[in-house]
N, C-alpha and C positions, 0 to 999 in steps of 0.2 A: 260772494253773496248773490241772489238768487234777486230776479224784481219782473213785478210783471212788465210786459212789454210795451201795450198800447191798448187802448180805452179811457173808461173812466177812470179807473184805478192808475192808467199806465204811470210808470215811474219810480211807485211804492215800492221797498222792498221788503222781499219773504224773507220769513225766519227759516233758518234750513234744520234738517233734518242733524240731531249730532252723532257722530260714528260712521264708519264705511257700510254698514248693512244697505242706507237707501239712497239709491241714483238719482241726482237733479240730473232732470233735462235740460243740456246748455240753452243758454239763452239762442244760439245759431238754429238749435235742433227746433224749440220752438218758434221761431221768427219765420222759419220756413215752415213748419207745420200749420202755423194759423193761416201766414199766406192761401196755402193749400184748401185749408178749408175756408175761407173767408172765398176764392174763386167759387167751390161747390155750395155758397151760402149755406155752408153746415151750421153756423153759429147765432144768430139773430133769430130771437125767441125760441132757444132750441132748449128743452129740457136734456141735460147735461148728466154724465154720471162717470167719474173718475174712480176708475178699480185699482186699489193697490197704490193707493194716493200721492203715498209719501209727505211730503211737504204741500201738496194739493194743488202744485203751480201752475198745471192746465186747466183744472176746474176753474180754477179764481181766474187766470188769463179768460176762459170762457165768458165768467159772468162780468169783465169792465168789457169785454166783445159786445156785449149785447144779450147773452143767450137768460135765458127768464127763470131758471134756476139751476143751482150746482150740488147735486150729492159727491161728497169727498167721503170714501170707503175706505180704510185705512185699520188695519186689525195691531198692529205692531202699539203699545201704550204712550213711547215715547214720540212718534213720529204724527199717532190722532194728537197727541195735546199743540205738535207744532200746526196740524190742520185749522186745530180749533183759532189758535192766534191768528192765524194769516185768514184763514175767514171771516173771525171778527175785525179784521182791521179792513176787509175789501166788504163788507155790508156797511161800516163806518161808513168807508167813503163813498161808496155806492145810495148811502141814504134809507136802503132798508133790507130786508134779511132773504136773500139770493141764496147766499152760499152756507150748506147743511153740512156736518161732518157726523160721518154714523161708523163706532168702535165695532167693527168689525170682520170676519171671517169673510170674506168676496163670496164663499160657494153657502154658507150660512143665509150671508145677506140677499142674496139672489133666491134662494130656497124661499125664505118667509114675503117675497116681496108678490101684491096681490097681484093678481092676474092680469086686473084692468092698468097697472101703472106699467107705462111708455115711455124709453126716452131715444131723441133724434142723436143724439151727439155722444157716445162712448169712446174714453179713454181707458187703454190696460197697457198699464206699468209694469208686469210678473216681475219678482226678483228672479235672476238669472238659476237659482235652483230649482226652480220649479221645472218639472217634468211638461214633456210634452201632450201626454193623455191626458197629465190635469189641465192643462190649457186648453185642452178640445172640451172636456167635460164643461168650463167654466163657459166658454163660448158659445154651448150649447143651451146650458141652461139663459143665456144671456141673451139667446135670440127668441125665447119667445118675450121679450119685453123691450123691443126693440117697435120703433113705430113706422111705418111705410117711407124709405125713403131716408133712415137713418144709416148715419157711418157710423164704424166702430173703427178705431187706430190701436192697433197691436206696438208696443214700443220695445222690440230688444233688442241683444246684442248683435252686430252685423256678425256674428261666425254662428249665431242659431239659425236652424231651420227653420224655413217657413211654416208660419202655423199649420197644424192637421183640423183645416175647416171642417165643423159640422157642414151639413146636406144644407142645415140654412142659412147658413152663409156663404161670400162671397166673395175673394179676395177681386178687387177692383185696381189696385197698382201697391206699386210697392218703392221706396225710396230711400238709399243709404246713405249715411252722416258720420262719415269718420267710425268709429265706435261702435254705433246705435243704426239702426235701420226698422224703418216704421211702414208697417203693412196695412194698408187699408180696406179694408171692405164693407160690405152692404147686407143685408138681407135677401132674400132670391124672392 
């Protein structure tokens, strides 16, 4: 079982996702990923947006972090309704309503999302079937709503290739964990 790590929440544990279709991120992979960004002050009051959510465990890790809200995107039926539990119990305890969970489609939900709305802090989960042209597509559309100075962390398998960046983005480091290996970049 699946628990956030450290903040307000830290300790709680998430409901996980049921079936092989969606990948938790070990507790290892996270611990060093927030380290990470907790060094580049990605997380404190950073509006948050977790693509391809899953279980939503780095959103919700985000908002006991500090960061001032959490969009958890999650198109799959069974995996939003586990968003929406572990949401509701990390706004429980967080005191008030931080963490959002929105049914559906990543390239859908980036399409209809307004112009003006920005976030510092992106998390993308792909399940490992996803092609690599839809992952440039999604990244692209992803950067124009990206705000000055935000990261975005690619999360997949260490035998995929490294993402094919849009022109606006940036790949800034890159780091492998057994399994998983997580690319990080910036906006240009």
């Amino acid at each position: 079982m699946s628990r956030v790590i450290a903040g307000v929440v830290g300790g709680n544990p998430l409901v996980s996702v049921p079936g092989i279709a969606t990948r938790p991120t070990t507790d290892r992979v996270k611990e060093a990923l927030f380290s990470r960004l907790e060094a580049l002050d990605a997380i404190d009051d950073a509006r948050v947006l977790d693509l391809y959510a899953g279980s939503g465990s780095l959103g919700i890790e985000s908002a006991s972090r500090g960061a001032s809200s959490a969009e958890l995107v999650e198109s799959d039926a069974r995996a939003s309704e586990v968003c929406q539990r572990n949401a509701d119990m990390a706004n429980e305890v967080l005191g008030r309503r931080i963490v959002s969970v929105r049914r559906s489609k990543v390239e859908s939900f980036l399409e209809r999302a307004a112009d003006d709305v920005l976030w510092d802090l992106v998390f993308l989960d792909p399940p490992y079937p996803l092609d690599e042209s839809s992952l440039k597509a999604v990244l692209a559309k992803l950067a124009f709503h990206l705000d000055e100075g935000a990261v975005v962390v690619v999360e997949r398998s260490s035998r995929s290739p490294e993402p094919d960046w849009p022109d606006t983005l940036e790949r800034f480091a890159d780091k492998k964990y057994g399994e998983t290996k997580l690319w990080f970049a910036e906006p240009v």
